[in-house]
Wavefront OBJ file of the C-alpha trace (Angstrom):
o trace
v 107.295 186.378 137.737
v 108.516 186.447 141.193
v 108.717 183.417 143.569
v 105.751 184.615 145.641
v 103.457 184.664 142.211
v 104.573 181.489 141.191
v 103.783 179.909 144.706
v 100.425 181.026 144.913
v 99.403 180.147 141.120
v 100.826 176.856 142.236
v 98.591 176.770 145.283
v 95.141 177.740 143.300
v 96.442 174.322 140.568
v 96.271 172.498 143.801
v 93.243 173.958 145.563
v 91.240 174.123 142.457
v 91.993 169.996 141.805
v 91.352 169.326 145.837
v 87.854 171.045 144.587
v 87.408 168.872 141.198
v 88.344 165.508 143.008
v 85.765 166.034 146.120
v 83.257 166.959 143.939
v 83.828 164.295 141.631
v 83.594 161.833 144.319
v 80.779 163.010 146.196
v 78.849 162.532 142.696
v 80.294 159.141 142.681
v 79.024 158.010 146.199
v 75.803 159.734 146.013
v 72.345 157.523 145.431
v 71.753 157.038 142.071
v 68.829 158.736 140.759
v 65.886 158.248 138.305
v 65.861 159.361 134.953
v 63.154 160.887 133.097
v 60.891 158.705 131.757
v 61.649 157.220 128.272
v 59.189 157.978 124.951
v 56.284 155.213 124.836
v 56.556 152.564 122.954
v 55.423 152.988 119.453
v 52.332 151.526 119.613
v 51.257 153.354 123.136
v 51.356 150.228 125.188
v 53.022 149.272 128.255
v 56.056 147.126 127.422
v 55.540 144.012 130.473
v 58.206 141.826 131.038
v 57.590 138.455 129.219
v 57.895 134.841 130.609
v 59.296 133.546 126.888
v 62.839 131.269 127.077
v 62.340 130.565 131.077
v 61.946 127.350 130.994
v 65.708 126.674 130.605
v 67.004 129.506 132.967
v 68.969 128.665 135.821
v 70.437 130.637 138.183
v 70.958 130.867 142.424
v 69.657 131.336 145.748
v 70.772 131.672 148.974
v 72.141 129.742 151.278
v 69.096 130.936 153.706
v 66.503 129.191 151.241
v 67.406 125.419 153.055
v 66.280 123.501 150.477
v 62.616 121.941 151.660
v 62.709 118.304 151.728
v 59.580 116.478 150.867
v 58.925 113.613 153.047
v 56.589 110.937 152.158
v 52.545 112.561 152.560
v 50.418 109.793 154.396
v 46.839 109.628 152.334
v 43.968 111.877 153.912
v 41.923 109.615 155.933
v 38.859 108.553 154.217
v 36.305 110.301 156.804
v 38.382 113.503 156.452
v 37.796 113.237 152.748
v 33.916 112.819 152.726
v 33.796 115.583 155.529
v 36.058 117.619 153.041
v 33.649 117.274 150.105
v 30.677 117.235 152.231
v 30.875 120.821 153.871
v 33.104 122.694 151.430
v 32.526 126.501 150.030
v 33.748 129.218 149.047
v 35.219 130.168 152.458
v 35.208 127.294 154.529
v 36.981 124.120 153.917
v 37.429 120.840 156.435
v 40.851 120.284 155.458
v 41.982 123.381 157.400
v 38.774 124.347 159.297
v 36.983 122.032 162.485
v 33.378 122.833 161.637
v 30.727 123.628 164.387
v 26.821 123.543 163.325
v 24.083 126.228 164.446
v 20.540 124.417 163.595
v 17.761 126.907 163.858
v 14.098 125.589 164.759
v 13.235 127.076 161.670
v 14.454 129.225 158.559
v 15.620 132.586 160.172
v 16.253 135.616 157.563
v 19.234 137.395 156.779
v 18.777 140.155 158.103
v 18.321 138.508 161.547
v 22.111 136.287 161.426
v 23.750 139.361 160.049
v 22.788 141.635 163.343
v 23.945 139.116 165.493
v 27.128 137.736 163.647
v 30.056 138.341 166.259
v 31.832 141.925 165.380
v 35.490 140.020 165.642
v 35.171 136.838 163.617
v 38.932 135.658 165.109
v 39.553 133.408 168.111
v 42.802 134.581 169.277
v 45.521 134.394 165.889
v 42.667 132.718 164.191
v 40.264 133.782 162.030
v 36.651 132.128 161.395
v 34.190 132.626 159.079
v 30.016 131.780 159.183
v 28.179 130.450 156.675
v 24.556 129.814 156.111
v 22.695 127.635 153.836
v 19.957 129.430 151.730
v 16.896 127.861 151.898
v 15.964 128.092 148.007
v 19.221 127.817 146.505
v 20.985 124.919 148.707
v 23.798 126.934 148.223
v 26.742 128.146 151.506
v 27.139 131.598 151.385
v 27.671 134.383 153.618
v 24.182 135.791 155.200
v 22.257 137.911 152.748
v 19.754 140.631 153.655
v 16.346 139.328 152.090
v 17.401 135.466 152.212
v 16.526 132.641 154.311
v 18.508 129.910 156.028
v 17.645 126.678 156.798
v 20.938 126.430 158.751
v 24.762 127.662 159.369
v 27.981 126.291 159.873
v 31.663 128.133 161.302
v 34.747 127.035 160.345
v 37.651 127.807 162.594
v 41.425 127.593 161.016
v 43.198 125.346 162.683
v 46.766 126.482 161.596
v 48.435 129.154 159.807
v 52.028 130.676 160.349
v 51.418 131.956 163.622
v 51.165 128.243 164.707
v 48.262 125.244 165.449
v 45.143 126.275 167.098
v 44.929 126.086 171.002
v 42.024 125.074 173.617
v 42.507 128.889 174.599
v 41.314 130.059 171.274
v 39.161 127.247 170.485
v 37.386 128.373 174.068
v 37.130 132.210 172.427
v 35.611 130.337 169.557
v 32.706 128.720 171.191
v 31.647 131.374 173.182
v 31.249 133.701 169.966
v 29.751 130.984 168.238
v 27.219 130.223 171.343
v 26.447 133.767 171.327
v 25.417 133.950 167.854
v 23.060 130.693 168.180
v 21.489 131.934 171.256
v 20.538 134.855 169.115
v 18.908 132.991 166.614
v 17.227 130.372 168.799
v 18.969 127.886 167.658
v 21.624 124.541 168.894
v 25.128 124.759 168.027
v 27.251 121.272 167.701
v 30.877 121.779 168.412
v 33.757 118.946 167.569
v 35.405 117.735 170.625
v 37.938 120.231 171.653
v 40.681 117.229 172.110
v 40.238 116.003 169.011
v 40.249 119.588 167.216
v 43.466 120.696 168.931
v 44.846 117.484 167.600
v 44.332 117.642 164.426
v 45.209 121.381 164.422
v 48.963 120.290 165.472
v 48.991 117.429 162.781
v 48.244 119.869 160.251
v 50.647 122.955 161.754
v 53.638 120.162 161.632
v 52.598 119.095 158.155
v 52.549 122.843 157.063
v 55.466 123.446 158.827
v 57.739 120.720 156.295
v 56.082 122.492 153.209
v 56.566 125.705 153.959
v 59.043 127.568 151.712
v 59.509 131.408 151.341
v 62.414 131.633 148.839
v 64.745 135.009 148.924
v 67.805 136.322 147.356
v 69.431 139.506 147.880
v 70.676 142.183 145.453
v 73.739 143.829 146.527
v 75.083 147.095 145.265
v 78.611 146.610 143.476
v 79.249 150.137 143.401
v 77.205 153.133 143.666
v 73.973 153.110 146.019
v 70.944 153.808 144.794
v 67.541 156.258 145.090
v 64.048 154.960 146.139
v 63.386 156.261 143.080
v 66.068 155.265 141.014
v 65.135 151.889 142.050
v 61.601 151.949 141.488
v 62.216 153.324 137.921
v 64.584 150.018 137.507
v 61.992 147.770 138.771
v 59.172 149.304 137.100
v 60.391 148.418 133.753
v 59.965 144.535 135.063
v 56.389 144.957 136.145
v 56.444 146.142 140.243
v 54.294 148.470 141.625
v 54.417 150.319 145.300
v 53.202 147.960 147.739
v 50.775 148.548 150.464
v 53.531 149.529 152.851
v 56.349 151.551 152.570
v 59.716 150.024 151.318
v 57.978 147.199 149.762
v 57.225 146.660 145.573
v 55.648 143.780 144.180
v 54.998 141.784 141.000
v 50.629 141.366 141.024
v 49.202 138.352 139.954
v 47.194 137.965 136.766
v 44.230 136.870 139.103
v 42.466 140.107 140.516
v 42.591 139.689 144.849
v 45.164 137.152 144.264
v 48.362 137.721 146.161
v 51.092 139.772 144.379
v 53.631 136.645 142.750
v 57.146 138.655 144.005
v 57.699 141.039 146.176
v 61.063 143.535 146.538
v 61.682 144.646 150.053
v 63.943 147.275 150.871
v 64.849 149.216 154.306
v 61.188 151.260 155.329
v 62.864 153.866 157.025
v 64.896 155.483 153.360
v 60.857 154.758 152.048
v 59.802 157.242 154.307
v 62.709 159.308 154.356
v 61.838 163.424 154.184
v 64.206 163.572 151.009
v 64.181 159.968 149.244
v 66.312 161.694 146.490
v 69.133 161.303 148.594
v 68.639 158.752 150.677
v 70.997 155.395 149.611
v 69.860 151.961 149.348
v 72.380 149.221 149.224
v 70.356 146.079 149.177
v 66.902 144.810 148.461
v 65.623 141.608 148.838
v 63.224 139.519 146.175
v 60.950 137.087 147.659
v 58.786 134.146 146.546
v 56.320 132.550 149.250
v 56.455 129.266 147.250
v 52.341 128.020 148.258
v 50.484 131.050 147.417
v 50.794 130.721 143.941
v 49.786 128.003 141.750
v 52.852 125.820 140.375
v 51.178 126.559 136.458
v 52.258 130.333 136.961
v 55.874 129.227 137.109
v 56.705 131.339 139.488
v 59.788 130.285 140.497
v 60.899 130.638 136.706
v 59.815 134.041 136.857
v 61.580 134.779 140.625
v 65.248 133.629 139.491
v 64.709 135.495 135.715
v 63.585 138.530 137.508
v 66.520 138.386 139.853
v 69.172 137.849 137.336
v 67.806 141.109 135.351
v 67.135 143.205 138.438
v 70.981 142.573 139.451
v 72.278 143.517 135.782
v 70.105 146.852 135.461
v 70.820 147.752 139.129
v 74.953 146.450 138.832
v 74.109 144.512 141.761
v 75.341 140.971 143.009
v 73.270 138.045 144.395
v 73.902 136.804 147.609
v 72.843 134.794 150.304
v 71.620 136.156 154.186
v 75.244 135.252 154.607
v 76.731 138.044 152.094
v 78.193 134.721 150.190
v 77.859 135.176 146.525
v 74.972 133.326 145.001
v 75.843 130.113 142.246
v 73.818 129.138 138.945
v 73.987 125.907 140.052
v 71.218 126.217 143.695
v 68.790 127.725 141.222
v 68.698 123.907 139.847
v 68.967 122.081 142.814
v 66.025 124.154 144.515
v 64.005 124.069 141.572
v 64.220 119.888 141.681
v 62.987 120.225 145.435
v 60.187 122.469 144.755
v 58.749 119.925 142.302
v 58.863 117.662 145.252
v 57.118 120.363 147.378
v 54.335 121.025 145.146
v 53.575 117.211 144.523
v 53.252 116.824 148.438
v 51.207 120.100 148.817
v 48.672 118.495 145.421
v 48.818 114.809 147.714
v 47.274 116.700 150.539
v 44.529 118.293 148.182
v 46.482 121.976 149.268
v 47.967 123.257 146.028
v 49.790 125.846 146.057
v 47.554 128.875 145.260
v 44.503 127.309 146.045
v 42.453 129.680 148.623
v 42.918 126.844 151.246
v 47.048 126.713 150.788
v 46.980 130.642 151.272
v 44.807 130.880 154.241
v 46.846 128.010 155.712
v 50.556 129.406 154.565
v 49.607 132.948 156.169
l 1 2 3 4 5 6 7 8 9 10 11 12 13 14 15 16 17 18 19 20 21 22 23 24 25 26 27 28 29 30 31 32 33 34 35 36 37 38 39 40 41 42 43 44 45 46 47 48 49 50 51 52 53 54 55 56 57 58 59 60 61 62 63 64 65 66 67 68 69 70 71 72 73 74 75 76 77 78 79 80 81 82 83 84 85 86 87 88 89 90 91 92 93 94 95 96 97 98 99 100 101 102 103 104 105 106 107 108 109 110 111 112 113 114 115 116 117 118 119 120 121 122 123 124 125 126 127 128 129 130 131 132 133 134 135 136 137 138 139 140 141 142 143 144 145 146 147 148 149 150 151 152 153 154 155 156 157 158 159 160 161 162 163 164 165 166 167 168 169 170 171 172 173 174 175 176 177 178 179 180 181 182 183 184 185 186 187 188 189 190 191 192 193 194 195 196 197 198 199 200 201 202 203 204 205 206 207 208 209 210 211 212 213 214 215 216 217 218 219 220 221 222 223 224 225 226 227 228 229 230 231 232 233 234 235 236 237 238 239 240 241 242 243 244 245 246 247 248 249 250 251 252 253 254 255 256 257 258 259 260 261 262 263 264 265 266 267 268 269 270 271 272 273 274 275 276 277 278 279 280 281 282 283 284 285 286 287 288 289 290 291 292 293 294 295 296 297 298 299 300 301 302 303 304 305 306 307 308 309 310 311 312 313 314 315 316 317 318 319 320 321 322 323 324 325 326 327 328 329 330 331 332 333 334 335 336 337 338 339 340 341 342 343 344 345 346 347 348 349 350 351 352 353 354 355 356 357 358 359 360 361
């Protein structure tokens, strides 16, 4: 074999390795991807994740979570109270709402209040709802074709997370309102404005300490990931596609309730033309603490269903910071939620009631 043969079967060894190692690598780095699904289990059902051996976990969250502290809750005044129990439904509630009264001469149908109820029931960032009181029942419900009401009432949130209600929106609200009881013949009777805007910012800085939206983020360790590679992993734990794109969540056992976790990811590999490809390197699982009920322990089922995601997915748990998350904050938050949902219950707003969720939205 001469010296030129010799060089260029050494130069192919080297070539064909150069070849071997970038292709290796590029499989390396690339997104992992899903798998075909697995057999069923044997008995044909859908295996859910369970809440059993929860009650002892412990694990972390971020530094971003600021632990809420609970400061004392002053009683509700008594005349808040009776006005609570007095005009409560279904939809409207005094202990978020200021109530304004339309009193018709007489019993108007439903078909009448429905063709003149406002076409926006919101007042700037806030939304209101109308009620009438059905003349053989006794009952507040929404206007019914083929009823009669004796009279109505419209409650107007007075705080949510977009902040307290204003005299510029309580303004929007009266004119609807007077609008509608012109229609109907009939005399509305508003709360004083002052007095409304004040209580709205009482209750905004009272939501405001008891707020809590708890997330922790799941780093890759190594190799990225596939939208669908991920939503294969997180499938097996119970999440479905969310209403938008890059979001999953964990539904509630309540039907219309709101979903208990949700995963968030980066909307723009979601909607990517080849999501195959396209590598995630992070997602972040939330709980917003009042919108379910503390009985659902779903701040048990938030830190378990972090801990797994990050083992299936080889990912680590970190703060907003990037700063590795401790077993140890899992505790300490969980001992300050307790607090949280004992001032929410003093206020008559727990957590997953319908008025907690209109109020923490």
């Amino acid at each position: 074999m001469t010296l030129t043969t010799g060089l260029a079967i050494l130069a192919g060894i080297v070539l064909l390795a150069v070849v071997v190692q970038g292709a290796w690598a590029a499989r390396r780095s690339a997104p992992r991807q899903s798998l075909p699904d697995a057999p069923a289990a044997s008995n044909g059902e859908r295996q859910e994740p369970t809440m059993s051996g929860l009650s002892n976990a412990t694990s972390n969250v971020g530094q971003d979570l600021d632990p809420v502290g609970v400061p004392g809750v002053a009683p509700l005044p008594e005349a808040l109270r009776a006005a609570s129990l007095s005009r409560r439904s279904a939809r409207i509630d005094a202990l978020i709402d200021a109530i304004a009264t339309v009193r018709p001469d007489a019993p108007v149908t439903g078909d009448l209040a429905l063709q003149h109820l406002p076409p926006s029931r919101r007042a700037g960032a806030k939304p209101f709802h109308i009620e009438g009181l059905n003349a053989e029942t006794g009952e507040w419900e929404m206007p019914r074709p083929g009823q009669r009401y004796g009279e109505f009432q419209a409650g107007l949130q007075m705080a949510n997370r977009h902040g307290p209600l204003n005299e510029i929106e309580y303004s929007e609200f009266v004119q609807k309102l007077q609008a509608f009881a012109d229609a109907l013949s009939a005399t509305p009777d508003f709360p004083d404005m002052l007095d409304v805007v004040a209580r709205a910012r009482e209750l905004d800085s009272f939501a405001s300490q008891h707020d809590a939206q708890l997330g922790a983020v799941l780093r890759a360790n190594s190799v990225a990931w596939s939208v669908g590679y991920l939503q294969q992993c997180t499938s097996r734990h119970g999440f479905v596609p969310g209403a938008v794109a890059g979001r999953q969540v964990l539904p509630a056992a309540e039907d219309g309730a709101p979903p208990v976790l949700v995963l968030s990811f980066d909307s723009q590999v979601a909607l990517s033309e080849d999501p195959g490809q396209a590598a995630l390197r992070e997602v972040t699982l939330t709980l917003d603490v009042p919108q379910t009920p503390a009985s659902a322990e779903p701040f048990a089922a938030w830190q378990e269903c972090a801990r797994r995601l990050a083992e299936d997915l080889d990912a680590t748990l970190v703060d907003d910071r990037g700063t590795p998350i401790t077993l140890h904050a899992f505790a300490a938050i969980g001992l300050e939620l307790g607090r949280l949902y004992e001032a929410l219950a003093a206020r008559e707003l727990e957590a997953g009631s319908a008025a907690a969720r209109r109020l923490f939205s």
